[in-house]
KOLTORKE-321672 format. One record per residue (C-alpha): x, y, z; residue number from 1; residue in one letter. Coordinates in Angstrom, 3 decimals. Layout:
! KOLTORKE-321672
+----------+----------+----------+------+------+
:       c1 :       c2 :       c3 : resi : resn :
+----------+----------+----------+------+------+
:        X :        Y :        Z :  NUM :    a :
...
+----------+----------+----------+------+------+
END
This chain:
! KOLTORKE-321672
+----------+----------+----------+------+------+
:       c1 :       c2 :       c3 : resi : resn :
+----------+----------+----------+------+------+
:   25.983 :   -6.699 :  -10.030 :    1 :    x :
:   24.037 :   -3.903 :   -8.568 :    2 :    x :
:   20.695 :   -5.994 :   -9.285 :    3 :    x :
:   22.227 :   -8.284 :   -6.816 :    4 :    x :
:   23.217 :   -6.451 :   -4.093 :    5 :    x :
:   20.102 :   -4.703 :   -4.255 :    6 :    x :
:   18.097 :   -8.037 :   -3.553 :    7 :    x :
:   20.590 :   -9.021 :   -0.991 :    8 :    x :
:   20.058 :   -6.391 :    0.593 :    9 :    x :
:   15.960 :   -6.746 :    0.336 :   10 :    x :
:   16.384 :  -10.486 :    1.777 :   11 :    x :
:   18.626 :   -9.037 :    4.548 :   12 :    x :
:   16.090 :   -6.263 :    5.442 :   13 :    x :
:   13.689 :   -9.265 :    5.008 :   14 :    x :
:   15.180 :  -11.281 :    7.698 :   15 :    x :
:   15.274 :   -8.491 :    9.887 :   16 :    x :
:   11.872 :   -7.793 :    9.664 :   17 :    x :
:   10.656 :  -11.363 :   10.457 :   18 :    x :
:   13.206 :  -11.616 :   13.274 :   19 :    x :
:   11.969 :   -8.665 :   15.315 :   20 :    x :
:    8.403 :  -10.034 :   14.374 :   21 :    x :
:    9.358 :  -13.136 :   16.535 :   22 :    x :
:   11.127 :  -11.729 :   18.798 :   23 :    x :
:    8.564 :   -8.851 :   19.543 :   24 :    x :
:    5.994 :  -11.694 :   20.195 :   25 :    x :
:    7.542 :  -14.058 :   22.035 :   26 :    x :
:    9.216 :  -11.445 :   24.580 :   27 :    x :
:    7.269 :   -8.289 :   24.169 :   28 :    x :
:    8.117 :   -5.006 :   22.698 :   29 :    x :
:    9.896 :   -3.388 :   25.723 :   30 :    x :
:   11.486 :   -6.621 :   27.047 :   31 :    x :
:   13.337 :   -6.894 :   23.047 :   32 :    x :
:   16.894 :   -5.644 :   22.524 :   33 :    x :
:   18.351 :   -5.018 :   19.338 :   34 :    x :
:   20.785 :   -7.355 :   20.165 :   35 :    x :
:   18.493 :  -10.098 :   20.271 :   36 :    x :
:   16.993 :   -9.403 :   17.096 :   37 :    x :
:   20.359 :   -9.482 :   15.925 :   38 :    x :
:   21.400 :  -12.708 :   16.971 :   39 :    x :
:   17.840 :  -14.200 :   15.651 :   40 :    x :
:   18.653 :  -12.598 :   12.370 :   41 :    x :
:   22.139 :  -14.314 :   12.803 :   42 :    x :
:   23.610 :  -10.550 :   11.856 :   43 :    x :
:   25.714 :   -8.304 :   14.112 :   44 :    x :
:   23.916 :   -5.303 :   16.050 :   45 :    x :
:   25.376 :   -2.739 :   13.583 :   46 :    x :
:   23.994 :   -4.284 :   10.856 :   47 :    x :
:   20.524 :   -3.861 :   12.539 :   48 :    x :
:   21.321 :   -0.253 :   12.818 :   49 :    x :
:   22.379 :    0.212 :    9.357 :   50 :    x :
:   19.194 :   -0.261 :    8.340 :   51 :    x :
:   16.663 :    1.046 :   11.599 :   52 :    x :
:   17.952 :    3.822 :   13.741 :   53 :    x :
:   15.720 :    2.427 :   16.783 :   54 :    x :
:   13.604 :   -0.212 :   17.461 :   55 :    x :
:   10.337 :    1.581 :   16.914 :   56 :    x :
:   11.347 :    1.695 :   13.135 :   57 :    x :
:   11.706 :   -2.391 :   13.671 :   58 :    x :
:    8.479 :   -2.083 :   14.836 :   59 :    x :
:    6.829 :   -0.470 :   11.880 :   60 :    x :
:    8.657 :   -1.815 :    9.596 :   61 :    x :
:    6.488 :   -5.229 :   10.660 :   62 :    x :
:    3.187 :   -3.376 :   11.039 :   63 :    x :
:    4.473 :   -2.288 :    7.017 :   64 :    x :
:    4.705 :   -5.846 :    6.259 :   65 :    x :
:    1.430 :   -6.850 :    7.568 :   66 :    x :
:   -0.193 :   -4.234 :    5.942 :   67 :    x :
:    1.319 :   -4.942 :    2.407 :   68 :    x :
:    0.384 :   -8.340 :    2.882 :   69 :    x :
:   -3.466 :   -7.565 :    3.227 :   70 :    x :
:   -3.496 :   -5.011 :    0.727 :   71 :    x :
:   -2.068 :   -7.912 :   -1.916 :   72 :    x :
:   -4.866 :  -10.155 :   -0.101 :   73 :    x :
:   -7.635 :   -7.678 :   -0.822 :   74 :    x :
:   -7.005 :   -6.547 :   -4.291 :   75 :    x :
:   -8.464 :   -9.305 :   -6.016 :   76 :    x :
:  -11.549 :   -8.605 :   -4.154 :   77 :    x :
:  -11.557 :   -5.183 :   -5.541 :   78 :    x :
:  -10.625 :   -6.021 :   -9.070 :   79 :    x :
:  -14.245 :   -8.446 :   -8.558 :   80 :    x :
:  -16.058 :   -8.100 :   -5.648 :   81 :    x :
:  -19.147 :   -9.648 :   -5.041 :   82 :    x :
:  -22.256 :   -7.903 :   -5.925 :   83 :    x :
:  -23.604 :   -7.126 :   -2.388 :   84 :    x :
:  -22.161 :   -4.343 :   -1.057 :   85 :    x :
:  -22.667 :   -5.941 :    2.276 :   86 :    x :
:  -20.911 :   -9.141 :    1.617 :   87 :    x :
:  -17.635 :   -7.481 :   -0.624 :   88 :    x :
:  -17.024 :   -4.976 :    2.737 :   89 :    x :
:  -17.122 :   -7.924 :    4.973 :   90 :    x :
:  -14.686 :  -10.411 :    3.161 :   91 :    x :
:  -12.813 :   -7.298 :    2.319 :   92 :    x :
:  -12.404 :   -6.546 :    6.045 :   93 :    x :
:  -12.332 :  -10.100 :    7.181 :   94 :    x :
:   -8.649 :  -10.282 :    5.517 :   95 :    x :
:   -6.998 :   -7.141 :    7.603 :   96 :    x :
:   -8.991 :   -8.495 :   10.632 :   97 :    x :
:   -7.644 :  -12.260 :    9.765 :   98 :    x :
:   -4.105 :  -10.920 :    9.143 :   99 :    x :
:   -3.677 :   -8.476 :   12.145 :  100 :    x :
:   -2.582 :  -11.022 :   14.608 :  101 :    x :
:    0.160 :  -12.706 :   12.432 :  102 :    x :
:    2.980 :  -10.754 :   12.957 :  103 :    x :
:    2.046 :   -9.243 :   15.827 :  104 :    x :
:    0.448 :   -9.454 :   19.473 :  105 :    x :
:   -1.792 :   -6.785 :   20.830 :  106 :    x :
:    1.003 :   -5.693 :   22.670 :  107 :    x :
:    3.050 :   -5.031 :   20.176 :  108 :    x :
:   -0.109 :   -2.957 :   18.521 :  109 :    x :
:   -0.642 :   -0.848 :   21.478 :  110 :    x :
:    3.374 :    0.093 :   21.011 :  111 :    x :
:    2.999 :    1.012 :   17.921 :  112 :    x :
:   -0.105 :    3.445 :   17.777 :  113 :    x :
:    0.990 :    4.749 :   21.080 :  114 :    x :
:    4.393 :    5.918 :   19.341 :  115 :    x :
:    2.365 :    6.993 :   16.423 :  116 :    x :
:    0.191 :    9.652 :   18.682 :  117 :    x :
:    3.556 :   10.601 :   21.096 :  118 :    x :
:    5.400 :   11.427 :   18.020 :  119 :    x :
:    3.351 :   12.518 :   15.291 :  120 :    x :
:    6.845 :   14.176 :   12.797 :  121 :    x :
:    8.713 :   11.193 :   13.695 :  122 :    x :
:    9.037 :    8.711 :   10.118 :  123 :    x :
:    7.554 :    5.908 :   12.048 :  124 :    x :
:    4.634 :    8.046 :   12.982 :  125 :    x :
:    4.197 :    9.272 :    9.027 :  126 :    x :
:    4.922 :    6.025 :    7.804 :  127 :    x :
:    1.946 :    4.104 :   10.269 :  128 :    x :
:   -0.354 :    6.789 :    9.271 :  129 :    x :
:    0.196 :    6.052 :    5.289 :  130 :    x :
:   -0.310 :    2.653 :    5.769 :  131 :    x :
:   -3.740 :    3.313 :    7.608 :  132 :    x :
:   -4.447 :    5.758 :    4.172 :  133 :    x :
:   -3.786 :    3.151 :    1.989 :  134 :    x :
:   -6.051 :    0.731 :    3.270 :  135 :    x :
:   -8.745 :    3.349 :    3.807 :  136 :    x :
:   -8.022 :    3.810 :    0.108 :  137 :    x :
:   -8.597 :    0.460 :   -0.725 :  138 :    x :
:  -11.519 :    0.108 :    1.262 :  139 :    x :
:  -13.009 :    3.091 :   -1.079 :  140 :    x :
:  -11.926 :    1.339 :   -4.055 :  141 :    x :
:  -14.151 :   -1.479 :   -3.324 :  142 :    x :
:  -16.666 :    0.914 :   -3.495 :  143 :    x :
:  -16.020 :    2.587 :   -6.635 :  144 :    x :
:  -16.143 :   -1.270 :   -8.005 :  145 :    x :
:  -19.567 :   -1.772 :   -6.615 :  146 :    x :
:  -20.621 :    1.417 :   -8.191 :  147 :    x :
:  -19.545 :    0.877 :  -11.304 :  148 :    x :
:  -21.029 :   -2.192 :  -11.027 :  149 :    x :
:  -24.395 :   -0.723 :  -10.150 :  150 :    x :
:  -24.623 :   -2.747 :   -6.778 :  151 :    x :
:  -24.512 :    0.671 :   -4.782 :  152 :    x :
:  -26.483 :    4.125 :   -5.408 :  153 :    x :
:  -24.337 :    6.071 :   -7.851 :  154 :    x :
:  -24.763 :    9.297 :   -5.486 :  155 :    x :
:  -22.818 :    8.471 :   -2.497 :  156 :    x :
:  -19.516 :    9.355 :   -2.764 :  157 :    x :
:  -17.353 :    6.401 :   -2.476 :  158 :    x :
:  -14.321 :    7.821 :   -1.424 :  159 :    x :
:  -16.162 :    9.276 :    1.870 :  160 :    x :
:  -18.069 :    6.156 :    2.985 :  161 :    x :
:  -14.790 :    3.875 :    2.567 :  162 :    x :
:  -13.011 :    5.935 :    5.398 :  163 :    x :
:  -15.781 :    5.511 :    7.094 :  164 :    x :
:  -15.955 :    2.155 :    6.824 :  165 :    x :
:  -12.150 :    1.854 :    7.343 :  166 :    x :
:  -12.484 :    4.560 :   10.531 :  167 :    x :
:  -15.002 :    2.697 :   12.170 :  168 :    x :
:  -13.559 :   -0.461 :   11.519 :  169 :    x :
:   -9.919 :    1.009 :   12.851 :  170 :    x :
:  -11.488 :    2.570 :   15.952 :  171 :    x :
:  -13.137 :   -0.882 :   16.966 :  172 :    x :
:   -9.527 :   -2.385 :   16.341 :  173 :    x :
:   -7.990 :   -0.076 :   18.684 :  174 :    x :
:  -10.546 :   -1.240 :   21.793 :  175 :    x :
:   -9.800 :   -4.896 :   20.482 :  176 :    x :
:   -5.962 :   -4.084 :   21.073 :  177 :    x :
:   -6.902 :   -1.968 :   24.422 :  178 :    x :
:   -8.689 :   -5.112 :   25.811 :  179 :    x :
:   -6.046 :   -8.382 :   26.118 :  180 :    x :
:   -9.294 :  -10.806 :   26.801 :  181 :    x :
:  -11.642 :   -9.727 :   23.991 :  182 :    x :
:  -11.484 :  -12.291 :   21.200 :  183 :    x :
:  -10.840 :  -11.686 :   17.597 :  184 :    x :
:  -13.888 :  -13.270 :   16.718 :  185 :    x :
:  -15.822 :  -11.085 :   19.183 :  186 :    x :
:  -14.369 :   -7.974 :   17.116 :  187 :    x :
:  -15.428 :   -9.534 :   14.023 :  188 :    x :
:  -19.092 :   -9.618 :   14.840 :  189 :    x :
:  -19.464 :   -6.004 :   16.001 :  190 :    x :
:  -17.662 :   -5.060 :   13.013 :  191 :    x :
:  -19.916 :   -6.927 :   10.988 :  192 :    x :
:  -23.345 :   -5.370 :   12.395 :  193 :    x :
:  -21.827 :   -2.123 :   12.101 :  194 :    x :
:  -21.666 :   -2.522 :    9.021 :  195 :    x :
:  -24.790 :   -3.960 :    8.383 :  196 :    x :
:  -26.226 :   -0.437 :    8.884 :  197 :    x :
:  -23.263 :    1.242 :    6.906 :  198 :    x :
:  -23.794 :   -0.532 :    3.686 :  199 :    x :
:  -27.614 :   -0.133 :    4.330 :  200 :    x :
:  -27.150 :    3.620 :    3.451 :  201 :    x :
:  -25.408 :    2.439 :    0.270 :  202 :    x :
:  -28.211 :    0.550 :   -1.223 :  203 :    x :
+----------+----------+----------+------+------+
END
């Protein structure tokens, strides 16, 4: 019975999450009420609030879905990557690049890393931080595959060159999400001869 309820609850959560996702794109961050989410997630207002105190924890809570999703993505990519170190950062990358538009709109980015900075001890703020740690982790995981594979130098510490692969990469995001006419494609390139020169110091 408890096993139940517990994934009840999960889909419910679930539901939520995708219905503020919707809602958060079609109408904008500021523009959404809880309410609204509510009625897309045909649930009343206090259920909403049973689970999320506010909607900036709606708000993470899809960034934290996005995120899991790309993680999933890119693990079988570190479990075999491809032997050039070049080539297993880019397809790596390519997924959270590929995925970051899904679930939500460079508006609804700029929301959330601006309430990540403006309230660094608030949970959202913690929790959008760990996320960006676990996928600089992955990124440095890749690494550690291509070193045990012998496809980089065995000097370089991987753990320090995936975040900065994953900082670079993040700090390119954020002017992608800054500018509303830049393409994703656009992003994708610069990324890519960034790293061109990165994973040239790997070899």
């Amino acid at each position: 019975m408890a096993g139940l309820r517990e994934r009840q609850k999960a889909l419910r959560e679930r539901r939520l999450v995708d219905a503020a996702a919707k809602r958060f794109r079609s109408d904008g961050y500021e523009k959404t009420k809880i309410e609204e989410i509510a009625a897309e997630a045909e649930v009343s207002a206090g259920t909403v609030y049973n689970y999320y105190r506010h909607k900036g924890e709606l708000l993470i809570a899809v960034v934290a879905m996005e995120v899991h999703e790309v993680l999933a993505e890119g693990e079988s990519i570190v479990a075999s990557p491809p032997d050039m170190a070049l080539e297993a950062v880019n397809r790596l990358i390519t997924i959270y690049l590929d995925h970051s538009l899904t679930y939500l709109s460079k508006d609804n980015w700029r929301h959330a890393m601006a309430a990540s900075i403006a309230q660094p001890d608030e949970v959202f703020a913690r929790r959008y931080t760990d996320l960006d740690s676990r996928l600089a982790d992955q990124v440095s995981r890749l690494l550690m595959a291509l070193q045990r594979k012998g496809a980089i130098r065995g000097d370089i510490d991987p753990t320090l060159f995936g975040r900065m692969i994953f900082n670079n990469t993040n700090n390119l995001f954020i002017g992608f999400v800054k500018d509303e006419a830049m393409a994703l494609d656009d992003l994708k390139r610069g990324i890519r001869d960034q790293h061109e020169t990165l994973c040239a110091l790997l070899a």
